[in-house]
DRENPA-523357 format. One record per residue (C-alpha): residue number from 0; x, y, z. Coordinates in Angstrom, 1 decimal. Example, Ala and Ser with C-alpha at 12.3 -4.5 7.8 and 13.67 -1.06 7.14 Angstrom:
BEGIN
SITE|0|12.3|-4.5|7.8
SITE|1|13.7|-1.1|7.1
END
This chain:
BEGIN
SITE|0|100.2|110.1|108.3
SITE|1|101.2|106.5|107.4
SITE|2|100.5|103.6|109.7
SITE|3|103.3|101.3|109.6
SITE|4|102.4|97.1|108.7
SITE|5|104.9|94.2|110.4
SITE|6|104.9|90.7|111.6
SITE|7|107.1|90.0|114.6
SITE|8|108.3|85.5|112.7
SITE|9|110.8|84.5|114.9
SITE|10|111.3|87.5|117.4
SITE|11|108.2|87.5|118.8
SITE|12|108.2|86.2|122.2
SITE|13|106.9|82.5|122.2
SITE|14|105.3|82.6|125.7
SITE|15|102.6|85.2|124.9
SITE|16|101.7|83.3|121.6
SITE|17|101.3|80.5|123.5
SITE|18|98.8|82.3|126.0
SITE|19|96.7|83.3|122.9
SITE|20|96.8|79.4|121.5
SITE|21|98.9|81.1|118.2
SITE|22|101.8|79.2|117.0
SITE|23|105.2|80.4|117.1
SITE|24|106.5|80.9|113.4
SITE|25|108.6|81.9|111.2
SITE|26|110.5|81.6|107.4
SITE|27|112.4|78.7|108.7
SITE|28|112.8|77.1|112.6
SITE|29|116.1|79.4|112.8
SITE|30|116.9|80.2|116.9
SITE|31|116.8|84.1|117.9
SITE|32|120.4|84.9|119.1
SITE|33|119.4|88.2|121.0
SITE|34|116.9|86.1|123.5
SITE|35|117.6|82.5|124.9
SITE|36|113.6|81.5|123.8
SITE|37|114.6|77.7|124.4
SITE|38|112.1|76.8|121.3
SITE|39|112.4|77.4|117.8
SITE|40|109.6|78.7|115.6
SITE|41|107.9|75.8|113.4
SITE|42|108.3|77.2|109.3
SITE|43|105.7|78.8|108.0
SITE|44|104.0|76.8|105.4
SITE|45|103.3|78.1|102.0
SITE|46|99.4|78.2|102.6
SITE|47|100.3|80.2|106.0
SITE|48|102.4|82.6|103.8
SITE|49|99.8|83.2|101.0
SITE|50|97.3|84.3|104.4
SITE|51|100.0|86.3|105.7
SITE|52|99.8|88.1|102.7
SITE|53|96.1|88.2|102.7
SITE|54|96.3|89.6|106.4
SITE|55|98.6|92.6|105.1
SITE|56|96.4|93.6|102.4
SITE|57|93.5|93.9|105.0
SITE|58|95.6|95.5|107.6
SITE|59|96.5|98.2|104.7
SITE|60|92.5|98.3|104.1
SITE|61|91.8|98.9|107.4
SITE|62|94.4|101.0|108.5
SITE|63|93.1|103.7|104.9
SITE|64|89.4|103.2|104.8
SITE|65|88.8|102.6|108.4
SITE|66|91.2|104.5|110.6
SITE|67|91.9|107.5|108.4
SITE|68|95.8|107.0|107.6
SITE|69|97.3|108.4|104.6
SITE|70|98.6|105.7|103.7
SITE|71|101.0|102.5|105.1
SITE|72|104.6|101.7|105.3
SITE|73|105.3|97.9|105.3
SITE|74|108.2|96.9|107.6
SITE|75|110.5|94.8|105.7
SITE|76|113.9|95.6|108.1
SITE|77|115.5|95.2|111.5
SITE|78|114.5|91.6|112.0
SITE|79|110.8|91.6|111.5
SITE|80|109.1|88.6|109.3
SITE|81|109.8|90.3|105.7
SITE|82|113.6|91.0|106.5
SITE|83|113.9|87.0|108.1
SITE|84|112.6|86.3|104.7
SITE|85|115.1|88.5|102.7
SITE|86|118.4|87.1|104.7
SITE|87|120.0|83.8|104.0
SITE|88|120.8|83.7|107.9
SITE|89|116.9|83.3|108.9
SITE|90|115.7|82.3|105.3
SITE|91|117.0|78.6|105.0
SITE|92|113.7|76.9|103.1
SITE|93|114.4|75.5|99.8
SITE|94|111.0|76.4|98.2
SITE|95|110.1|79.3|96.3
SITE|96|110.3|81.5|99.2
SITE|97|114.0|80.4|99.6
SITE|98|117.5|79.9|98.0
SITE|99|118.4|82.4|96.0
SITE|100|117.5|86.5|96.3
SITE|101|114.6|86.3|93.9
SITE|102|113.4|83.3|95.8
SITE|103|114.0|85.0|99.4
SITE|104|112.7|88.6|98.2
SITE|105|109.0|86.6|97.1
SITE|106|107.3|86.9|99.8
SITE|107|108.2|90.8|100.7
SITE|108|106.7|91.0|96.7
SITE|109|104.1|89.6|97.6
SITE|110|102.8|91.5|100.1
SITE|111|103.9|94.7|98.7
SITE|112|102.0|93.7|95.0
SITE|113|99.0|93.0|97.4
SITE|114|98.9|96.0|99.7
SITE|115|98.9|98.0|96.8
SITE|116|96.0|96.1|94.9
SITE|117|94.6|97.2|97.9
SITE|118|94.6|101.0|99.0
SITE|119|96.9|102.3|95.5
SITE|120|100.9|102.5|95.0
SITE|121|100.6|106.4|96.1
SITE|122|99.4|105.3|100.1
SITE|123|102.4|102.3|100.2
SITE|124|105.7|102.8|101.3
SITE|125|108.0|100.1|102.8
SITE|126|111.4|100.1|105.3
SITE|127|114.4|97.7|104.4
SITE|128|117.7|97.6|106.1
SITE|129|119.3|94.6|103.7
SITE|130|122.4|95.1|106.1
SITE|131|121.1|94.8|109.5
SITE|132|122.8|92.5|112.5
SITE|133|119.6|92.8|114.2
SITE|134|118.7|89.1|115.3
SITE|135|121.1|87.7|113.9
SITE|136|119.9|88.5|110.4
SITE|137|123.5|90.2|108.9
SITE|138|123.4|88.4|105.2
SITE|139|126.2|86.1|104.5
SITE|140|125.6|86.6|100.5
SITE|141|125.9|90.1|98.7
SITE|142|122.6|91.1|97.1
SITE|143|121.4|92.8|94.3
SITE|144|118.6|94.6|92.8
SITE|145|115.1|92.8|93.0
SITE|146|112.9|95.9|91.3
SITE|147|109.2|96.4|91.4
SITE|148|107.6|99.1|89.5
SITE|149|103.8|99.9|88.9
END
């Protein structure tokens, strides 16, 4: 049994963040077509990524040595944080984490290279839908292969 990782970015819902005094992020301050939020998220900054990471691999940790999963599936589709970073629609930073499909696919890396440092490549899995409308994410660019192996 796997116990699947995501971060909600841009569609999570800006008034309950704000109840918990968290700030309402995302890859860039891009407006959520699918809800009338009347704020955009503030971009993440690169030190806020690099934890996000961080926060994966424990998640991953947790979820194996403390719950009892299998293993973990990272969500990188339908709109969630890794997909807003993988599609030029939501991804408009000019950094490393943006531009160009190497530059947009870092951050989903990332996490993946770090979840597996943490619980072993056999216990990680991960979801992508690169052609999603979901949000508002459909990619304006075609893509091709961004490959991983270990």
């Amino acid at each position: 049994m796997f116990c699947q990782l995501w971060a909600l970015g841009r569609v999570a819902e800006p008034w309950v963040l704000k109840e918990k005094n968290l700030p309402y992020t995302a890859p860039s301050p891009t407006e959520y077509p699918d809800e009338d939020f009347g704020v955009l998220p503030r971009e993440l900054t690169v030190d806020e990524i690099k934890d996000i990471v961080q926060l994966y691999a424990q998640a991953a940790k947790n979820a194996v040595f403390k719950a009892g999963f299998d293993g973990v599936e990272i969500h990188g589709a339908n709109g969630y944080l890794l997909d807003q970073f993988l599609q030029d629609m939501t991804n408009l930073r000019t950094d490393e984490y943006g531009g160009s499909i190497e530059n947009r696919s870092r951050f989903g890396l990332e996490v993946v290279d770090a979840v597996v440092a943490a619980v072993g490549p056999e216990r990680v899995g991960i979801r992508l839908s690169p052609w999603s409308k979901f949000g508002g994410t459909l990619p304006r660019l075609n893509l091709h292969k961004v490959s991983r192996s270990y």
